[in-house]
LONUKE-746360 format. One record per residue (C-alpha): x, y negated, z negated; residue number from 1; residue in one letter. Coordinates in steps of 0.02 Angstrom, whole numbers. Layout:
REM LONUKE-746360
{xx->X | yy->Y | zz->Z | tortor->NUM | sevex->a}
...
***
This chain:
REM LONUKE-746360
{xx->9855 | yy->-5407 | zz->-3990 | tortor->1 | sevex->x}
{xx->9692 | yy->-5355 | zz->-4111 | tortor->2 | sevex->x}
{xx->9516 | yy->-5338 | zz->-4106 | tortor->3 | sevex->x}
{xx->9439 | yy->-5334 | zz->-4263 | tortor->4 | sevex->x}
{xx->9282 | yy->-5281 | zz->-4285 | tortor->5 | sevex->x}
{xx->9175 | yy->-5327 | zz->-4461 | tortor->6 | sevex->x}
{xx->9044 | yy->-5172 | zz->-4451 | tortor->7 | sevex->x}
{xx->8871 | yy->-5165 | zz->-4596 | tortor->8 | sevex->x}
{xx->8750 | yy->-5053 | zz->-4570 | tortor->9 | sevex->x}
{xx->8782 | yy->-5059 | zz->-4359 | tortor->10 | sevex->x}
{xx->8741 | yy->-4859 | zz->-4364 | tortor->11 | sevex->x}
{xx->8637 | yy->-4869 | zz->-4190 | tortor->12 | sevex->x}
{xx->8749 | yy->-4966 | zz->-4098 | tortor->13 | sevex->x}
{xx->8935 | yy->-4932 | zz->-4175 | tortor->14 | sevex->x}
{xx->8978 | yy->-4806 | zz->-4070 | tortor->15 | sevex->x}
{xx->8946 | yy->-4930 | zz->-3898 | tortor->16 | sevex->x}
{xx->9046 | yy->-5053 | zz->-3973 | tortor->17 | sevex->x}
{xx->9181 | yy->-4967 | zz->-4003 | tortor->18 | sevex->x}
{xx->9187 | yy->-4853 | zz->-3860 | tortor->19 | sevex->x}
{xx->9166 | yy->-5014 | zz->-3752 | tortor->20 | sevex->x}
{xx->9336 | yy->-5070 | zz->-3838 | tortor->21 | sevex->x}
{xx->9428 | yy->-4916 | zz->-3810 | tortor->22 | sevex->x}
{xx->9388 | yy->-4910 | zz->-3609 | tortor->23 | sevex->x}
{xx->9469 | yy->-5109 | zz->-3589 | tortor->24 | sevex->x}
{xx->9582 | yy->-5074 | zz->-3431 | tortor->25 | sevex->x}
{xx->9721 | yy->-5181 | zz->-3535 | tortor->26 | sevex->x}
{xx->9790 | yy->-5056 | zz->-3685 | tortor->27 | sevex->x}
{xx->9901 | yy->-5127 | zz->-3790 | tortor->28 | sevex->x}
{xx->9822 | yy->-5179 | zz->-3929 | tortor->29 | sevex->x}
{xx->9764 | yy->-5142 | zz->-4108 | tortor->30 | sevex->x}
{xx->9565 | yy->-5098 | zz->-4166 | tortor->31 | sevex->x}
{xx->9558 | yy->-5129 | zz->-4341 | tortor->32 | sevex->x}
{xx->9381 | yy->-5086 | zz->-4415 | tortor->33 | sevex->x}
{xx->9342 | yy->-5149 | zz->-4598 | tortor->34 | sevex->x}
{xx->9166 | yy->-5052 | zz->-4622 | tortor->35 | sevex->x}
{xx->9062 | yy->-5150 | zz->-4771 | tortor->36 | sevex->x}
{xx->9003 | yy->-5029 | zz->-4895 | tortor->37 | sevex->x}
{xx->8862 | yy->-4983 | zz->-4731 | tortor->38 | sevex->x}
{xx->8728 | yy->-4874 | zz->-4812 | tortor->39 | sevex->x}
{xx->8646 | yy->-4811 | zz->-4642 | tortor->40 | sevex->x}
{xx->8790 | yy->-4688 | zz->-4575 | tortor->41 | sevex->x}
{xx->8901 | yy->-4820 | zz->-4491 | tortor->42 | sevex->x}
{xx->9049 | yy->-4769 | zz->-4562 | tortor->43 | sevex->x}
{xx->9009 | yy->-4580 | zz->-4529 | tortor->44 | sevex->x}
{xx->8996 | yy->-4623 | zz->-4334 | tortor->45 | sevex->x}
{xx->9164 | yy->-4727 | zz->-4366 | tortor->46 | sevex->x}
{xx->9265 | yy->-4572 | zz->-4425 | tortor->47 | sevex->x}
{xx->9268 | yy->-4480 | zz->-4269 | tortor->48 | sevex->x}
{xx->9391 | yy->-4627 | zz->-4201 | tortor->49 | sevex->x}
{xx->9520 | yy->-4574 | zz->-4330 | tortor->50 | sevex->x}
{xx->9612 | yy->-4510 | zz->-4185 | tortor->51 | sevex->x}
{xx->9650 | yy->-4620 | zz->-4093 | tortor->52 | sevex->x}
{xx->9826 | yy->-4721 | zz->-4121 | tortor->53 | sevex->x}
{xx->9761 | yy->-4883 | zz->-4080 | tortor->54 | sevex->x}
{xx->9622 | yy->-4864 | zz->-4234 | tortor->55 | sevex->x}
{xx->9624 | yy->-4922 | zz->-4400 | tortor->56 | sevex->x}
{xx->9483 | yy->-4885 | zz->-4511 | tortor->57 | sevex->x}
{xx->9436 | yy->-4973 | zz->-4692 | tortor->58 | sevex->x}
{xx->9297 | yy->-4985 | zz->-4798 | tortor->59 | sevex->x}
{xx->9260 | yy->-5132 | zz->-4904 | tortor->60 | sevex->x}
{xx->9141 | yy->-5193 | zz->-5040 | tortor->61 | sevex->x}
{xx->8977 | yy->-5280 | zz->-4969 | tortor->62 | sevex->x}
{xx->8941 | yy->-5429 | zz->-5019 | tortor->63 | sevex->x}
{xx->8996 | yy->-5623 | zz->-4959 | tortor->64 | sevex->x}
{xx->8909 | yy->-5619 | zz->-4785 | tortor->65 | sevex->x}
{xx->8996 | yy->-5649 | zz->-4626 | tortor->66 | sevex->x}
{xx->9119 | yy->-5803 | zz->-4685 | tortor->67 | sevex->x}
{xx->9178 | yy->-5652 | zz->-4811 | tortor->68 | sevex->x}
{xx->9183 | yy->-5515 | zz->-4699 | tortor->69 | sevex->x}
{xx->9252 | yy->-5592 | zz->-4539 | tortor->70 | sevex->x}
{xx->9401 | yy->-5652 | zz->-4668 | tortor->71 | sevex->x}
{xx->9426 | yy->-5500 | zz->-4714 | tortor->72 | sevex->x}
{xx->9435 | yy->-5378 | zz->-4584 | tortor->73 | sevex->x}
{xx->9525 | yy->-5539 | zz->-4483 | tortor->74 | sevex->x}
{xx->9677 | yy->-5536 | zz->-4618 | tortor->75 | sevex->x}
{xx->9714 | yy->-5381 | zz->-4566 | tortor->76 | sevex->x}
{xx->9762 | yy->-5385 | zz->-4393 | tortor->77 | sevex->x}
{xx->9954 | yy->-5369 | zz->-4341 | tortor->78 | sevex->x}
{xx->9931 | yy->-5457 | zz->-4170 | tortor->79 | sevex->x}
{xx->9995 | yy->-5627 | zz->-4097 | tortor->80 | sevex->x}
{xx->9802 | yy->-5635 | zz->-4027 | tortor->81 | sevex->x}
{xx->9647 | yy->-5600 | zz->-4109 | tortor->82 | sevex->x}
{xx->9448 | yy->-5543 | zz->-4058 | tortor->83 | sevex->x}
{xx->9329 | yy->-5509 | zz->-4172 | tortor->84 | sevex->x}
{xx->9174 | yy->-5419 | zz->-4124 | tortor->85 | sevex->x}
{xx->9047 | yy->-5371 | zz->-4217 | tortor->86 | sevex->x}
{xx->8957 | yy->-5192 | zz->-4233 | tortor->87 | sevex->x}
{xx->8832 | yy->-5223 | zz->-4124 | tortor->88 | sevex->x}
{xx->8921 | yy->-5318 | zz->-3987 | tortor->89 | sevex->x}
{xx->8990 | yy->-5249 | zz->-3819 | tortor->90 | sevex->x}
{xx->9154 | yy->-5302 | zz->-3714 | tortor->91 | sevex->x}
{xx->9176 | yy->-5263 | zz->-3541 | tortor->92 | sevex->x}
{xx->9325 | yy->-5165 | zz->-3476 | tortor->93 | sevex->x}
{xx->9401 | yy->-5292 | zz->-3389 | tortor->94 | sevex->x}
{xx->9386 | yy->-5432 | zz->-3559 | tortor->95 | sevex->x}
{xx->9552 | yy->-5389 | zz->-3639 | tortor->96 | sevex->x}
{xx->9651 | yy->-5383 | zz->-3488 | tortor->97 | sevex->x}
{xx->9586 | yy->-5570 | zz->-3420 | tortor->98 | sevex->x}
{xx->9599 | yy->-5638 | zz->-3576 | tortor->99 | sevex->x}
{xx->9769 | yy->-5626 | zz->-3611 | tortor->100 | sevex->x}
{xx->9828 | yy->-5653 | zz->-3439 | tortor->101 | sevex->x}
{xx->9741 | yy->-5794 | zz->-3465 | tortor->102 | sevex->x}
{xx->9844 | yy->-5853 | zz->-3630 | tortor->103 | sevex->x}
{xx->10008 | yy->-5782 | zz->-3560 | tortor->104 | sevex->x}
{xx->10004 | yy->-5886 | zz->-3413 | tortor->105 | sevex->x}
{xx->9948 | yy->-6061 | zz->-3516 | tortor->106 | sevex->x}
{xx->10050 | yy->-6046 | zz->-3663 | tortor->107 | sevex->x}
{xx->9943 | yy->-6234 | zz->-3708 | tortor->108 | sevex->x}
{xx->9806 | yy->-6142 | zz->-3725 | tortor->109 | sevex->x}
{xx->9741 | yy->-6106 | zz->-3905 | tortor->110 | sevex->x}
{xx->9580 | yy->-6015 | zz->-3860 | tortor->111 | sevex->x}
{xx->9493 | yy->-5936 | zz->-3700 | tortor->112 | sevex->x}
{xx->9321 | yy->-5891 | zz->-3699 | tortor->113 | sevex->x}
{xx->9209 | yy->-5826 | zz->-3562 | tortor->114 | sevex->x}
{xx->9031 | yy->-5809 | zz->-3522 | tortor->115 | sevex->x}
{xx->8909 | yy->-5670 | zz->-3580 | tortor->116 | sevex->x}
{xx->8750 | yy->-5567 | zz->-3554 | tortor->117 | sevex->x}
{xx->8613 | yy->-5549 | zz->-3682 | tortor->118 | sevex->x}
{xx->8537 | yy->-5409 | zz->-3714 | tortor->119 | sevex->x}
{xx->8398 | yy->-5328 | zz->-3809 | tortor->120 | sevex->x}
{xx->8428 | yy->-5187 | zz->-3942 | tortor->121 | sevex->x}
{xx->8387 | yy->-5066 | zz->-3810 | tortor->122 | sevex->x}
{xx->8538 | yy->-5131 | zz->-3721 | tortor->123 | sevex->x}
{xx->8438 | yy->-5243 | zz->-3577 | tortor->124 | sevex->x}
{xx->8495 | yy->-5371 | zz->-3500 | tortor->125 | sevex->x}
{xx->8368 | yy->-5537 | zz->-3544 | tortor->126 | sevex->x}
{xx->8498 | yy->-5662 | zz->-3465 | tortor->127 | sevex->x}
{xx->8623 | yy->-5651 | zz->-3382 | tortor->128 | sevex->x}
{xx->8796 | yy->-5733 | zz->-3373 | tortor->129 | sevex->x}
{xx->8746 | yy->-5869 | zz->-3493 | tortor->130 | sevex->x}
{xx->8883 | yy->-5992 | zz->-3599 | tortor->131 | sevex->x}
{xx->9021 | yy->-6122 | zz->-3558 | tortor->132 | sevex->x}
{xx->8905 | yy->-6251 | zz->-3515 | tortor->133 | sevex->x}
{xx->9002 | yy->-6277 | zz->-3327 | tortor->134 | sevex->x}
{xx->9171 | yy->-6281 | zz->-3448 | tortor->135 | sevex->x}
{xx->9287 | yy->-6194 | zz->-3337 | tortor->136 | sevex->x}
{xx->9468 | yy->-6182 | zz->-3312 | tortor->137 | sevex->x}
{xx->9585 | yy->-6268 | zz->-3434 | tortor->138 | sevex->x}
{xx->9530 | yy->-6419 | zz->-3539 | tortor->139 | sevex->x}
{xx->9592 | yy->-6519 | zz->-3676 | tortor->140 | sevex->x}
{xx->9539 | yy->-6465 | zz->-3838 | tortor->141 | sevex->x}
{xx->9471 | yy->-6612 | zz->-3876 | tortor->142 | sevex->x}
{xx->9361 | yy->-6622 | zz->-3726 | tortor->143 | sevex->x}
{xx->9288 | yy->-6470 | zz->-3743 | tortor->144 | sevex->x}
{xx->9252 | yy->-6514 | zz->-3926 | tortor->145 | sevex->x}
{xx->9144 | yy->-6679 | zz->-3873 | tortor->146 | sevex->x}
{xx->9064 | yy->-6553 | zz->-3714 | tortor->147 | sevex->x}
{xx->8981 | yy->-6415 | zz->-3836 | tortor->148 | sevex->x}
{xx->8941 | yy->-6557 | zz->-3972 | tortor->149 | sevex->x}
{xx->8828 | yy->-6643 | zz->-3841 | tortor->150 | sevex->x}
{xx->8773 | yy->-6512 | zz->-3807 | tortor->151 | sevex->x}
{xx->8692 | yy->-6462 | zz->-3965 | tortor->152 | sevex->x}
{xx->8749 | yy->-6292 | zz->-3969 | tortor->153 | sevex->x}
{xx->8896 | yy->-6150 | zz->-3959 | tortor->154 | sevex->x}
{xx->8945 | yy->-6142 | zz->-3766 | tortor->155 | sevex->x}
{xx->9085 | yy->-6042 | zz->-3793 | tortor->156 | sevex->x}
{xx->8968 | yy->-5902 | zz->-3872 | tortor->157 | sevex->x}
{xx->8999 | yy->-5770 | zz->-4001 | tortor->158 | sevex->x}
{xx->9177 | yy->-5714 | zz->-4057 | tortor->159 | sevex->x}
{xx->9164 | yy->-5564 | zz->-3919 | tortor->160 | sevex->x}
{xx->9173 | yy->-5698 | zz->-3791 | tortor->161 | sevex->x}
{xx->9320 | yy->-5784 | zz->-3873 | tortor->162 | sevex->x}
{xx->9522 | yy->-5744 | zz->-3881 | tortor->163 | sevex->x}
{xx->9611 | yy->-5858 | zz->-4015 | tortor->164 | sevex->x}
{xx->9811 | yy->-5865 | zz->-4053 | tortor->165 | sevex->x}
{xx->9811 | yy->-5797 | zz->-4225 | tortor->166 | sevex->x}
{xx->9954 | yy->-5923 | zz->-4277 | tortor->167 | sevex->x}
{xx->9814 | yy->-6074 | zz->-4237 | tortor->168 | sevex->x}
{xx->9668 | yy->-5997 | zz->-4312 | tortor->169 | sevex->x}
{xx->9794 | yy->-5960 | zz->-4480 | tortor->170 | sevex->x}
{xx->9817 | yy->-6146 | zz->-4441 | tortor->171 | sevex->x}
{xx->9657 | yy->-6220 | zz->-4424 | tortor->172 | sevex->x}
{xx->9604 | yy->-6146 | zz->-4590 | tortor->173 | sevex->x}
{xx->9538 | yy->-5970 | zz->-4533 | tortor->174 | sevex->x}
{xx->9344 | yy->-5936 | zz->-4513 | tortor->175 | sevex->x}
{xx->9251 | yy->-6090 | zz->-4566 | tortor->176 | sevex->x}
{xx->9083 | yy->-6034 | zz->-4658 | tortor->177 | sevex->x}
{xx->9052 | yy->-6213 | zz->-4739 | tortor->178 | sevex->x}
{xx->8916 | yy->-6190 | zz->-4618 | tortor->179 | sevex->x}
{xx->8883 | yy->-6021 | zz->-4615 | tortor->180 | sevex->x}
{xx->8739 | yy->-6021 | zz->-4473 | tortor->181 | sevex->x}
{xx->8899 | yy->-6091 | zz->-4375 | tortor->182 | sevex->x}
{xx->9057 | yy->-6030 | zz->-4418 | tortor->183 | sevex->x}
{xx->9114 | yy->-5961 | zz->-4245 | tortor->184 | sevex->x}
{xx->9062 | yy->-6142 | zz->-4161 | tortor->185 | sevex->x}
{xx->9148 | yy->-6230 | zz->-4305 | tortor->186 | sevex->x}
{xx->9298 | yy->-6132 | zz->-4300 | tortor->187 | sevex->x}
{xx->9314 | yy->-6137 | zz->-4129 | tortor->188 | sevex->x}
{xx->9328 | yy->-6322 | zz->-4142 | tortor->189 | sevex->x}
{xx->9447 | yy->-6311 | zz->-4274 | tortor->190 | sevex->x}
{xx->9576 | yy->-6230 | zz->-4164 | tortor->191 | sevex->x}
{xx->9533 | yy->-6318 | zz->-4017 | tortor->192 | sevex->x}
{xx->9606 | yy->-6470 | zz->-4111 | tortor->193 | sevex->x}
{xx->9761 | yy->-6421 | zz->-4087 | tortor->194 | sevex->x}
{xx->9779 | yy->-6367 | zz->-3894 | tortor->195 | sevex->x}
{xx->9702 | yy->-6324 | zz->-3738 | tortor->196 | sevex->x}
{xx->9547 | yy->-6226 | zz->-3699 | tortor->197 | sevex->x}
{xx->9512 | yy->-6121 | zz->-3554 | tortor->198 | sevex->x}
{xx->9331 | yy->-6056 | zz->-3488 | tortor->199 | sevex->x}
{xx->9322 | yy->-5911 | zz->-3388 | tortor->200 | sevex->x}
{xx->9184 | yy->-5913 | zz->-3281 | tortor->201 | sevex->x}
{xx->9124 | yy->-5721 | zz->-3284 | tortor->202 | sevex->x}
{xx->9033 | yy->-5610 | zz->-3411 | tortor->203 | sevex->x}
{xx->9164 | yy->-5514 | zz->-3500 | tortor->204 | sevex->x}
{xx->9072 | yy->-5467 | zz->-3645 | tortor->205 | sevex->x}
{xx->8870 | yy->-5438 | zz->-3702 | tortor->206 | sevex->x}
{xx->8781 | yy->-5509 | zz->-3859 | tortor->207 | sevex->x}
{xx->8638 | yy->-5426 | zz->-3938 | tortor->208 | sevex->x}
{xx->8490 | yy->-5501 | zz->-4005 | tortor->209 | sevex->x}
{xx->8432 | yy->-5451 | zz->-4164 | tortor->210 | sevex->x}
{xx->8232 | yy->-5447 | zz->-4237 | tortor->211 | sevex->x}
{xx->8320 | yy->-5557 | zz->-4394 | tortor->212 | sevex->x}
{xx->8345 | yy->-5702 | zz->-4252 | tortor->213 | sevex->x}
{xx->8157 | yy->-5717 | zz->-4238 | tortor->214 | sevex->x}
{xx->8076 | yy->-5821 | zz->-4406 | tortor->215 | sevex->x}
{xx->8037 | yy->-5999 | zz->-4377 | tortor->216 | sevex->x}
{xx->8124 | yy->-6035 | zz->-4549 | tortor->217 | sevex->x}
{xx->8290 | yy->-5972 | zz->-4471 | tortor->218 | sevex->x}
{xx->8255 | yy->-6070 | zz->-4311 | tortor->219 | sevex->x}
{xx->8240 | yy->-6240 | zz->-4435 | tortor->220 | sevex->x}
{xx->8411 | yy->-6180 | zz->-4543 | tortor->221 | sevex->x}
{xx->8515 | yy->-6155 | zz->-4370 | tortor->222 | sevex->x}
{xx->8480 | yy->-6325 | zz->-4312 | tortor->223 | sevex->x}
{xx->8498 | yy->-6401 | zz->-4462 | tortor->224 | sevex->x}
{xx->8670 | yy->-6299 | zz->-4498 | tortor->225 | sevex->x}
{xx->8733 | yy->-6384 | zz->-4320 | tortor->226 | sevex->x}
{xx->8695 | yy->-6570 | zz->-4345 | tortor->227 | sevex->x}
{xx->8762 | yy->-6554 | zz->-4507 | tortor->228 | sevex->x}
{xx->8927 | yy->-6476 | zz->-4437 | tortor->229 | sevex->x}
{xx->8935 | yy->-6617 | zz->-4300 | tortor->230 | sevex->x}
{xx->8910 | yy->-6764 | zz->-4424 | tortor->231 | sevex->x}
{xx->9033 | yy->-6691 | zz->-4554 | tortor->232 | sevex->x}
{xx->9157 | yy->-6652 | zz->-4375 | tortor->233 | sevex->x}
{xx->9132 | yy->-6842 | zz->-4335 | tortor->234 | sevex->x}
{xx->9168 | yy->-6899 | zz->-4495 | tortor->235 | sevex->x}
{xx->9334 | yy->-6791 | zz->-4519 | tortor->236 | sevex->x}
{xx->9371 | yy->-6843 | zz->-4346 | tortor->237 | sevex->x}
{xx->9372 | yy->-7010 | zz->-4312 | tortor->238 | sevex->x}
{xx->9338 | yy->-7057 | zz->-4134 | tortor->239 | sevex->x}
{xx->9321 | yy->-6876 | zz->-4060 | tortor->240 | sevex->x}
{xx->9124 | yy->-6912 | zz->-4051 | tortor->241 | sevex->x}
{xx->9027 | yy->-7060 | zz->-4025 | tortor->242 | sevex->x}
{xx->8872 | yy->-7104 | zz->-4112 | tortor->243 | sevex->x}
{xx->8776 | yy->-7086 | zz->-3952 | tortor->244 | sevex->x}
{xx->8867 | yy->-6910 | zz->-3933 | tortor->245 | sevex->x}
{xx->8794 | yy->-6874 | zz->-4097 | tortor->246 | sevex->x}
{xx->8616 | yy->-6929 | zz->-4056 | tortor->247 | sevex->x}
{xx->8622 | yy->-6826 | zz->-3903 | tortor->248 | sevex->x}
{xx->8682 | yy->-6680 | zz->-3976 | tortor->249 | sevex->x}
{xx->8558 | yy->-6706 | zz->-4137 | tortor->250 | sevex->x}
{xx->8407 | yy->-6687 | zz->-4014 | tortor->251 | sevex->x}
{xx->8489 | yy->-6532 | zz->-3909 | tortor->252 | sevex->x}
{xx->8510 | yy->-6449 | zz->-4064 | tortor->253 | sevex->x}
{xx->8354 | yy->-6440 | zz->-4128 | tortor->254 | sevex->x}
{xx->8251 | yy->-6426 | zz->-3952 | tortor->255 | sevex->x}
{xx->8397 | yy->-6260 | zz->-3941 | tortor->256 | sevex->x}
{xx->8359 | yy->-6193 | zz->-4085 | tortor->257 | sevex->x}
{xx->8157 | yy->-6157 | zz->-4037 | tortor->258 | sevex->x}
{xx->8177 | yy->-6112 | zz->-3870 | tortor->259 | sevex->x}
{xx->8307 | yy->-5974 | zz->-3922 | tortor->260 | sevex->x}
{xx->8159 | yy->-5917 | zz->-4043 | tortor->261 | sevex->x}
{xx->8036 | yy->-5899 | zz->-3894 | tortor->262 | sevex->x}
{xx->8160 | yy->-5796 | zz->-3816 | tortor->263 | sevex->x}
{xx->8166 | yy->-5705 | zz->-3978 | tortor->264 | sevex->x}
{xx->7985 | yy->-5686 | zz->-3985 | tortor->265 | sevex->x}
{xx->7973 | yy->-5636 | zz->-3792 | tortor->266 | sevex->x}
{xx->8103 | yy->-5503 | zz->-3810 | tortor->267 | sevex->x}
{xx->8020 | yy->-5424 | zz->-3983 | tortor->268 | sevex->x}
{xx->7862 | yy->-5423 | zz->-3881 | tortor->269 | sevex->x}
{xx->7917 | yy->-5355 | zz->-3738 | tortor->270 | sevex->x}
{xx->8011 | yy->-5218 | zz->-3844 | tortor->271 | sevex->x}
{xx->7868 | yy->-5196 | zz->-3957 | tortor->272 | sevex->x}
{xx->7757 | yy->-5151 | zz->-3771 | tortor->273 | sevex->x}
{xx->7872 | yy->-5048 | zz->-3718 | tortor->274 | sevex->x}
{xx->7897 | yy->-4933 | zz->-3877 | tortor->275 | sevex->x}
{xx->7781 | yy->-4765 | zz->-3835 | tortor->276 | sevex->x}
{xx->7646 | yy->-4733 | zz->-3941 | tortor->277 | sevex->x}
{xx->7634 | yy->-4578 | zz->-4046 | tortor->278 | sevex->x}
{xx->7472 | yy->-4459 | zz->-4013 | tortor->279 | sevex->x}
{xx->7526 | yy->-4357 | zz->-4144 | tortor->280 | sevex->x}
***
């Protein structure tokens, strides 16, 4: 199997997300690294995993964003299953190993995903165990699909909480940035079309919140990025979701999108409080 991790300018938090790679308990896999043209010493911190056999460093251009980058550094993995996570993300040892027990034993399955901590960039837990909405076990794609639409946002969380078969996401039409604010929730359901899904209900990997999460502008462009995805989903779709799905998921969505800004804003305070203040 691969990881693949899509690193830019990660230089405080690199080296935790890929050492948190390196310790899973299951070992056979590939990490391939593309590092964007970072110009704060990420790819300096990289080079001291040269040694190991598992790691394959790159270095790209910058420039396209996330739909560019993920596509990139995704194209170059070797392995029947793929993870992405980004530079500032964290797995837990046992992720890897569940994972693909978890795809081994249901070969229906497309795409398992699992709950997650989020943290703070000092590495604090602000909630705990949060994602799959109660989706546990296996489900029909398609199910799953209508469960995270009404929903009105991503249950199955970012890509460190996911496991995909690379032949479906190659399938599905790879990362979908048509949306960009939404391109792991809209390529999730992409693959999902075409098999099973199964939730794991433990946090096997940690997501970090960034200070770039926290402008009410952003808050507006997320929500308006998802009901846009779920209208163009239900008209490419035909009866997946129903017009009351929709409405549902229309008002989730945007009632999401600014209560995950008051956590932003609670979290930069609470940071901002807790940074010591120099005397001299």
């Amino acid at each position: 199997m691969s990881v693949v991790v899509p690193s830019y300018n990660n230089a405080g938090f690199i080296e935790a997300t890929m050492d948190s790679i390196l310790a899973q308990t299951f070992e056979d896999f590939e990490l391939v690294v593309a590092d964007h043209s970072s110009s704060d010493g990420t790819w300096e911190r990289l080079k001291r995993y040269r040694t190991d056999p598992r790691v394959r460093l790159l270095r790209t251009e910058a420039g396209g964003g996330a739909p560019r980058n993920w596509a990139r550094v995704t194209s170059l993995a070797r392995g029947e299953l793929v993870k992405l996570v980004c530079g500032d993300d964290i797995i837990y040892p046992d992720c890897l190993r569940l994972q693909v027990e978890a795809m081994d034993a249901n070969p229906s399955v497309v795409l398992v995903a699992a709950q997650r901590d989020v943290l703070d960039a000092r590495g604090g837990i602000v909630k705990a165990r949060r994602g799959l909405d109660g989706l546990t076990g296996r489900v029909p794609g398609r199910v799953a699909v209508r469960h995270t639409v009404v929903a009105g946002s991503n249950i199955f969380g970012e890509p460190a909480c996911v496991l995909f078969r690379r032949e479906i996401l190659d399938r599905a039409g790879g990362w979908d940035g048509r949306h960009p604010y939404v391109i792991d929730e809209a390529t999730y359901i992409n693959v999902l079309l075409h098999g099973e899904f199964l939730g794991i209900d433990k946090a096997l990997a940690a997501f970090r919140l960034s200070s770039s999460q926290w402008s009410v502008h952003l808050a507006r462009e997320q929500s308006n990025q998802v009901v846009a995805f779920h209208h163009r989903l239900a008209r490419e779709a035909p009866g997946l979701v129903s017009r009351a799905d929709l409405f549902r998921g229309d008002a989730r969505a945007r009632a999401m999108a600014y209560a995950r800004r008051l956590v932003y804003l609670w979290v930069g305070r609470r940071m901002h409080q807790e940074t010591p203040v120099r005397t001299s």
